[in-house]
C-alpha positions in Angstrom: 161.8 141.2 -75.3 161.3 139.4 -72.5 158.0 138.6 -70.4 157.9 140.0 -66.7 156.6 137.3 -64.3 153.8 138.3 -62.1 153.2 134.6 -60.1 154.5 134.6 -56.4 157.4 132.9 -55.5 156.8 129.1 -53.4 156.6 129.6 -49.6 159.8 129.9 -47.5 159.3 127.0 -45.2 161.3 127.7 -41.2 161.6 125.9 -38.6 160.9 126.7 -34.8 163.6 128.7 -33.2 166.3 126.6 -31.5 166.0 126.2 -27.2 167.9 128.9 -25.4 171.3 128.0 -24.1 171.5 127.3 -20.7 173.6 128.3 -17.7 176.3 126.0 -16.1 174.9 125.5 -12.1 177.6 127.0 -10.7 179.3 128.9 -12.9 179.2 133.2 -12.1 179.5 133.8 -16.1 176.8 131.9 -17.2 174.6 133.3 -14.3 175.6 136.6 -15.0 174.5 136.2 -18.6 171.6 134.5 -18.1 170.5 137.7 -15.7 171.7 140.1 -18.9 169.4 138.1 -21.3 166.1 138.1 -18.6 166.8 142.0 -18.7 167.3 142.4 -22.1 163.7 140.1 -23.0 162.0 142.2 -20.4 162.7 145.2 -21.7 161.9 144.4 -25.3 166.0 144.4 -26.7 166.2 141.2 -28.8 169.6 142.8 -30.3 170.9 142.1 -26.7 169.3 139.1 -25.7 170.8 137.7 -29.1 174.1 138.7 -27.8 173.9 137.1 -24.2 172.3 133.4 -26.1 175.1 133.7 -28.6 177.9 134.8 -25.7 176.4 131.9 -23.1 176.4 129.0 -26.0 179.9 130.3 -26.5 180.8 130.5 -23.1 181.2 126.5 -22.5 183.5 126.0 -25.3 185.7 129.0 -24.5 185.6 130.3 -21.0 186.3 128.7 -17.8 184.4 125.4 -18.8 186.6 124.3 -21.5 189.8 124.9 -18.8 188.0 123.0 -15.9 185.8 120.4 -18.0 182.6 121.9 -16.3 179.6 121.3 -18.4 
């Protein structure tokens, strides 16, 4: 039989979250999802604030930046 073992596991150690993605001056998508994610913080929905960081750090490497080289 085995024993059952009753000591706590070591601390998970995390780091501080990442800085928010920022907007392209300039660009109507980035502004317009930077204006989703303010709205979603101020209400309280972190699902959809999630959604506009991971859609605006996307954004530059798939939308209208990566066809015009804006940055």
């Amino acid at each position: 039989m085995s024993e059952t073992k009753t000591t706590m596991a070591e601390p998970v150690h995390l780091s501080l979250p990442a800085d928010l993605p920022k907007p392209a001056k300039g660009c109507r998508v980035c502004a317009a999802l930077d204006t989703q994610r303010t709205e979603a913080l101020e209400r309280g929905d972190f699902s959809a604030a999630t959604d506009a960081n991971v859609e605006l750090a996307a954004h530059p490497k798939t939308g209208s930046h990566h066809r015009t080289g804006r940055k």
